[in-house]
N, C-alpha and C positions, 0 to 999 in steps of 0.2 A: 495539342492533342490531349484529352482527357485519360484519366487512367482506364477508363470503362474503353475507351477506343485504341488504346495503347494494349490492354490485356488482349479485345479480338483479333487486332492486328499479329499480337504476337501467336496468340491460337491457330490464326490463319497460316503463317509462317509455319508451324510443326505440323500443322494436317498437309502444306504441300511437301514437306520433307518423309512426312509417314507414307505417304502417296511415291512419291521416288523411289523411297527404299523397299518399299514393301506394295508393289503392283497386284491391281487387283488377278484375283485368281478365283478361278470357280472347278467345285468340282462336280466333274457328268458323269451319272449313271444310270443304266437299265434294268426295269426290274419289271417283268411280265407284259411288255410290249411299253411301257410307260417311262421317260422320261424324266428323271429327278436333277435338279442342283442344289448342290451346297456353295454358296458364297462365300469366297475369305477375302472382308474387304480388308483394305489399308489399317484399320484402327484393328480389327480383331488381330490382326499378324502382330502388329505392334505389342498389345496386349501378351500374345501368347510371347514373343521375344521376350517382354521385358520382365515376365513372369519366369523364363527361362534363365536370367541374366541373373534376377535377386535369388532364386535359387542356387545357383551355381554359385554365387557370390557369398551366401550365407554357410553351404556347406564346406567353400574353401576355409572361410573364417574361422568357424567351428574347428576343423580338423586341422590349421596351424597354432587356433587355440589348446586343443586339448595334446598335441605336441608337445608346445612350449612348456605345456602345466609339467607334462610328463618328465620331460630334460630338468624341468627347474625340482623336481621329487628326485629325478637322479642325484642331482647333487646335493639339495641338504642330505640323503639318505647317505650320502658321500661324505658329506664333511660331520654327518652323527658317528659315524665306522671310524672317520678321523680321532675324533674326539673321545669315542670308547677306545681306539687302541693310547692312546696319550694317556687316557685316566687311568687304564691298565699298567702304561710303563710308571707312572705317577706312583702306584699304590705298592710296586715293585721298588723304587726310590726308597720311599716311607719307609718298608719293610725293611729292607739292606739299614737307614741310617738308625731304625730302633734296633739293629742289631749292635752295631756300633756303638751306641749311647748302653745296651748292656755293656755289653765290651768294658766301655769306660767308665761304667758304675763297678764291674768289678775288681779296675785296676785300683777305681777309689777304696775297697772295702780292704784291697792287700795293703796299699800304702797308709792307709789307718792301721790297719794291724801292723804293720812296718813301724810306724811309727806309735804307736804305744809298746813295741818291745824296745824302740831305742830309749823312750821316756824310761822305762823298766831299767833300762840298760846305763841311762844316765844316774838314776837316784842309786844304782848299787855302786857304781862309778865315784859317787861322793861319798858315799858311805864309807868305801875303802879310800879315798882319800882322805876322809879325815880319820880314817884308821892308820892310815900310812903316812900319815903327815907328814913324821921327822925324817921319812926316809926318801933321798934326793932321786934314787934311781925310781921308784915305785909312783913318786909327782910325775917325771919326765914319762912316765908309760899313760899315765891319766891325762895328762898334755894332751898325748898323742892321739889317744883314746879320744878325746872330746872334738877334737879337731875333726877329724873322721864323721866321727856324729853331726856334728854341727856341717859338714859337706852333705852328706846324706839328707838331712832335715831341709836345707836348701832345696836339693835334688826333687824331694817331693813338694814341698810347695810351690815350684816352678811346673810342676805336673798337672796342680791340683791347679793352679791359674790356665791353663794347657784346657783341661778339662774343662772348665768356666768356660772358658771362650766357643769351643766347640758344641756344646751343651745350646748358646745365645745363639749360633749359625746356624744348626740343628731348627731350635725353633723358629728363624727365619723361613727356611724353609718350606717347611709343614706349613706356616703361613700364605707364604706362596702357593702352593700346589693345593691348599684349601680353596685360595680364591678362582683358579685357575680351572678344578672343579666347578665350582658354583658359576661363574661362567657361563662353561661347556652344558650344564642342566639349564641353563637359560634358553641359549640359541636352540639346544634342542626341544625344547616346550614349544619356541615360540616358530620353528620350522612346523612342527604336527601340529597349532594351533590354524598355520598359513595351507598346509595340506587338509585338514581337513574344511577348512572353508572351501578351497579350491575346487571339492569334490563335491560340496555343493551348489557350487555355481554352475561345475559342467552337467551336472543332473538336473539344475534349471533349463539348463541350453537343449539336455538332452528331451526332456519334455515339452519345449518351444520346437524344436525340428519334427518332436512327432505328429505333432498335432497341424504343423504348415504339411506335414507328408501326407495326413489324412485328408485334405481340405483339399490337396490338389490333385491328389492320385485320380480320380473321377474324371476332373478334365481333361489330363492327361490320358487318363483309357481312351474316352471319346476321341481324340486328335487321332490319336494310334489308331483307333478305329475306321475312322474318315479318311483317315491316309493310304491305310492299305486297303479301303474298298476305291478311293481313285488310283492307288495304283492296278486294281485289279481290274478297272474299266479301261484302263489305259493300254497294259498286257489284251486286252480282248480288241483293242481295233488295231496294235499292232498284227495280232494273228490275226485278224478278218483280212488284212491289207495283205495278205498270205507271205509273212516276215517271221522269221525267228527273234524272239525277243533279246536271245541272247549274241546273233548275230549280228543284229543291230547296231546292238549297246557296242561291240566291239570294233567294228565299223566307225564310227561314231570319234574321230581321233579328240575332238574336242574334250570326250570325256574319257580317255584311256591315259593313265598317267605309268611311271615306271614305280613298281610297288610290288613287298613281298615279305616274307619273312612267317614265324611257323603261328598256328590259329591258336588264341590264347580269349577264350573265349569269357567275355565280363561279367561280374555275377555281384551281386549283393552284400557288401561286408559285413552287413550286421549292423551295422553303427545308425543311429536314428538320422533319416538321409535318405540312405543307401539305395533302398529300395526305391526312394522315388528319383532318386540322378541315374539310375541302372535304365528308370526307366524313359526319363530324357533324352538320356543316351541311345534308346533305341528308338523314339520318336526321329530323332537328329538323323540316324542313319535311313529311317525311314523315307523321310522329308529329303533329304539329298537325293533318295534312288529315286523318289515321284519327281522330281527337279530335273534331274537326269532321262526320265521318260518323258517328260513333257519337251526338253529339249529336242530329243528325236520324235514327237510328233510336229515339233513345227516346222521339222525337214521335209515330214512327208505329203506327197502333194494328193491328199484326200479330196479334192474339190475340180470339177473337170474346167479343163482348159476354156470349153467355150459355153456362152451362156445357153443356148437355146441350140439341138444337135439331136438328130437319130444315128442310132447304130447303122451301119453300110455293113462291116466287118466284122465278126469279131476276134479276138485273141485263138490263137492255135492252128490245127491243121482244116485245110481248106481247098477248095482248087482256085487255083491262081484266075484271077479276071482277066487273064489278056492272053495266053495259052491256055486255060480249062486242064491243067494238069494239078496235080494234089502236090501240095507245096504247105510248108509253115510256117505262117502269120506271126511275127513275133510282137505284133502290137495292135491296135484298135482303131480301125477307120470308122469317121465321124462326119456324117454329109449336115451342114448347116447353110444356111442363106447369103449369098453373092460379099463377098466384103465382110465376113463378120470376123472381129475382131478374138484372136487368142489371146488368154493372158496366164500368165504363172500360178499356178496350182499352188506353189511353195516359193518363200524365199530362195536364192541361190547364185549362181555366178556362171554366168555365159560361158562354153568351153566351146563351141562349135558356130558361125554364124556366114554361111552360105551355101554355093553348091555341092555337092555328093552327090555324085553319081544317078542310079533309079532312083533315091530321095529325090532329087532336084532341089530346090530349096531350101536346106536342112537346120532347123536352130536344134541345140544342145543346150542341157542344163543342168549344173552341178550341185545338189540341193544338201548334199553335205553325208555323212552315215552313210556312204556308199552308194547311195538313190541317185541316180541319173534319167532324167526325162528326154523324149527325140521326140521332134515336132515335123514332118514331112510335107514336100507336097506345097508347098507356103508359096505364094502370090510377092507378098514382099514380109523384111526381115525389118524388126524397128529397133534392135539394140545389137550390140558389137561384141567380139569375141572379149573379155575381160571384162565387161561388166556386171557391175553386182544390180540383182533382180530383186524386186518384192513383192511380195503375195499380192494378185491381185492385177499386176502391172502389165498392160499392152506390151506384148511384144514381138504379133507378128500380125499379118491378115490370113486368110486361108484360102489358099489357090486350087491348081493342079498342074505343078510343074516335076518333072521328072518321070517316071514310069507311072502313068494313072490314066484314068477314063473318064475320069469327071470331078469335080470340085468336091476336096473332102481334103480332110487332116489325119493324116497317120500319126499316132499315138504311141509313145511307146515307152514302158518305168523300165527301168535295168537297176537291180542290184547287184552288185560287184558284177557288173558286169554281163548278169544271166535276166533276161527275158522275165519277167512277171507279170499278169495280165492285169491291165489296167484298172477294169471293172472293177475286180477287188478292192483298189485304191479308193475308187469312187465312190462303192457300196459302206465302206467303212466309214468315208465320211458323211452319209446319208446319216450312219447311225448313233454318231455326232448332233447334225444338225437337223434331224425327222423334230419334226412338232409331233 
C-alpha cells in the first residue's frame, strides 16, 4: 500500500469515526409559511468540538500558567523579606561588634596611659634607688616596688595580645556578613530580573488569548444563535402537539437526574479568555437543552399510524355511534381500506398486547416522557407485550373487534395518563415535514 493510499485509508477511518460520534443533525424552522434547514454535518460538529477543546485547553494552560508565575513571585518576594530581615540583623551585629572594638580601643588608650605612669613610675624608682643605694631597707622597698610593676606590665601586654586577637575575629566577621550581603543583592537582582520577564511573557499570552477571543467570538454568536432558534422551533411543535414543555422535559425520566444546590450564576473574570469560555459555556448549556428537546421529540409520535385514512371520529365530546347518546371520545377514529397495515408513530415498548374489553383487540405503547399510545379495534396484533418498537414498524392490522360498527382504528396519545387529541400530534408533525 502506497503512502498516497495509506493516508486515504487512514482519512476514511476518521470520517467514519466523525460520523459515529458526531451524527448527522439538521436544524428545522419556520418563518412566514416557509420552510428553512440548517445542516450540522459530521465534519462541522467535529470542527466546532475541536475548536471547543483547544480553547478550553489553552485557557486551562494559561491560568495554571499565570498561577504558578504568581506562587513562584510569592516566594522569591518571600525569600527577598528573608534576606532584608537577616541583612537588618547583620548590620545590628556590625553595630554591637563596632561598639566593642571602641570598648577595646579605649581599654587600649587606659592601659597606654597605665603604662607610661608605671614607665614614669620605674625611672623615679631608679632614680631613688640609686639615691638610696647604701641603704639595705630602701633596696628591699625598690625590690618590691619593681616586682609589682613588672606583674602589672605583664598583665597589660597579655591584654593588649587579648585585644590583637579580638580585633583579627572582628574582621573575620565583617568579612563574612560583607559577602553574605553581596549574596543576598544577587539572588535578589536576579528574582526581579526572572519577574519581570515573566510579566512579559504572560502579556504575550495575554495578547495571543485576545486575539484567538476576537477571532472566535463571531462563530460562537452564530452557534448560540442557531441553537436557540432550533430550540425555539422545537418548543413550538412540542406546544402544537398541545404539551407543556416543561412537563415533558420532567416526564422524561431519561433526562431528570437528582441535582441542586443555591444559583451562582457565571460571569466573566476579566482575564483575556474569559469572555469567550463564559460564552462556551453558555453554548454547552445550550446545546445539552436542544439535545434534551430533541430527545423528547423522538418520543413523540408526530406521524399517523396509518398510511392512507379519513377521519370517522374525531377527539372530544360526541354522541356515541351505537346508542346516539352524548358521550366523550377520548381518542381519534380512522376508517382506512380492508387489511391496512398500523405502524408506530414513535419508537417504544409494548405495555399492552391483546383483549380489553369495548377495545377488543387493544395494543398499547410506551413511547417514553410520559406519552403512551392505544390502538383499538385491531383485526390482528403483530408484536408482544415487552417488546421494544421502532418508528415506522408494523404492528398491528386494523379490524373491528370489540364495540364498533365497522372497520376503523381507535387512536388514542395519553400523557401521564390524561386524554390528548391526537390531531394535534399529527398537525405538529405535518409542520415538521410540509414541503
Amino acid at each position: 500500500m502506497g503512502k498516497v493510499e495509506y493516508l486515504r485509508h487512514l482519512l476514511d477511518q476518521i470520517d467514519v469515526r466523525l460520523r459515529v460520534m458526531f451524527p448527522f443533525r439538521q436544524i428545522v424552522f419556520r418563518s412566514e409559511g416557509k420552510i428553512s434547514c440548517i445542516n450540522l454535518n459530521h465534519r462541522f460538529q467535529g470542527s466546532v468540538a475541536a475548536v471547543a477543546i483547544v480553547v478550553s485547553t489553552w485557557v486551562t494552560f494559561s491560568s495554571i500558567s499565570v498561577f504558578l508565575h504568581e506562587r513562584e513571585l510569592v516566594a522569591k518576594d518571600t525569600q527577598i523579606a528573608d534576606v532584608r530581615v537577616a541583612y537588618r540583623s547583620l548590620l545590628g551585629e556590625v553595630a554591637e561588634h563596632q561598639k566593642k572594638f571602641s570598648g577595646i580601643v579605649g581599654d587600649l588608650e587606659e592601659n597606654h596611659e597605665l603604662m607610661l605612669s608605671l614607665s614614669g613610675q620605674n625611672t623615679k624608682l631608679r632614680e631613688d634607688l640609686n639615691s638610696f643605694k647604701g641603704t639595705r631597707q630602701a633596696k628591699a622597698q625598690i625590690e618590691s616596688i619593681r616586682s609589682i610593676m613588672k606583674s602589672r606590665i605583664d598583665d597589660v601586654e597579655n591584654k593588649v595580645q587579648s585585644l590583637a586577637q579580638r580585633n583579627f575575629s572582628i574582621k573575620d566577621d565583617l568579612n563574612t556578613i560583607e559577602g553574605d550581603l553581596q549574596s543576598a543583592l544577587t539572588e535578589r537582582n536576579s528574582a526581579l530580573f526572572e519577574s519581570t520577564q515573566m510579566r512579559r511573557d504572560i502579556k504575550v499570552l495575554e495578547n495571543k488569548l485576545v486575539d484567538l477571543e476576537e477571532k472566535e467570538n463571531s462563530t460562537v454568536d452564530k452557534l448560540i444563535e442557531q441553537t436557540e432558534s432550533q430550540v425555539l422551533n422545537m418548543e413550538r411543535l412540542i406546544e402544537i402537539a398541545g404539551l407543556d414543555v416543561g412537563d415533558v422535559m420532567e416526564s422524561d425520566y431519561s433526562l431528570v437526574a437528582g441535582q441542586g444546590g443555591p444559583f451562582i450564576e457565571i460571569k466573566p473574570d476579566g482575564r483575556p479568555g474569559g469572555r469567550l469560555s463564559s460564552k462556551l459555556t453558555n453554548l454547552e448549556n445550550k446545546l445539552a437543552y436542544s439535545e434534551s428537546l430533541q430527545s423528547v421529540l423522538r418520543k413523540m409520535p408526530m406521524a399517523a399510524p396509518l398510511q392512507g385514512y379519513y377521519i370517522t371520529s374525531n377527539f372530544g365530546k360526541r354522541r356515541d355511534p351505537v346508542n346516539r347518546k352524548w358521550s366523550m371520545h377520548y381518542g381519534m377514529d380512522m376508517g382506512a381500506a380492508p387489511r391496512s397495515p398500523i405502524t408506530a408513530p414513535a419508537p417504544g415498548k409494548v405495555i399492552h398486547a391483546g383483549w380489553k374489553g369495548n377495545f377488543g383487540k387493544l395494543l398499547e405503547i410506551d413511547h417514553g416522557a410520559g406519552i403512551v399510545t392505544r390502538y383499538g379495534h385491531l383485526s390482528k396484533i403483530m408484536v408482544k407485550k415487552g417488546q421494544t418498537v421502532s418508528f415506522g414498524e408494523k404492528v398491528a392490522i386494523i379490524g373491528s373487534t370489540g364495540r364498533s360498527t365497522g372497520r376503523h382504528l381507535h387512536y388514542e396519545v395519553m400523557f401521564k395518563d390524561k386524554g390528548i387529541d391526537p390531531m394535534k400530534f399529527v398537525k405538529a408533525g405535518r409542520y415538521v415535514f410540509q414541503e
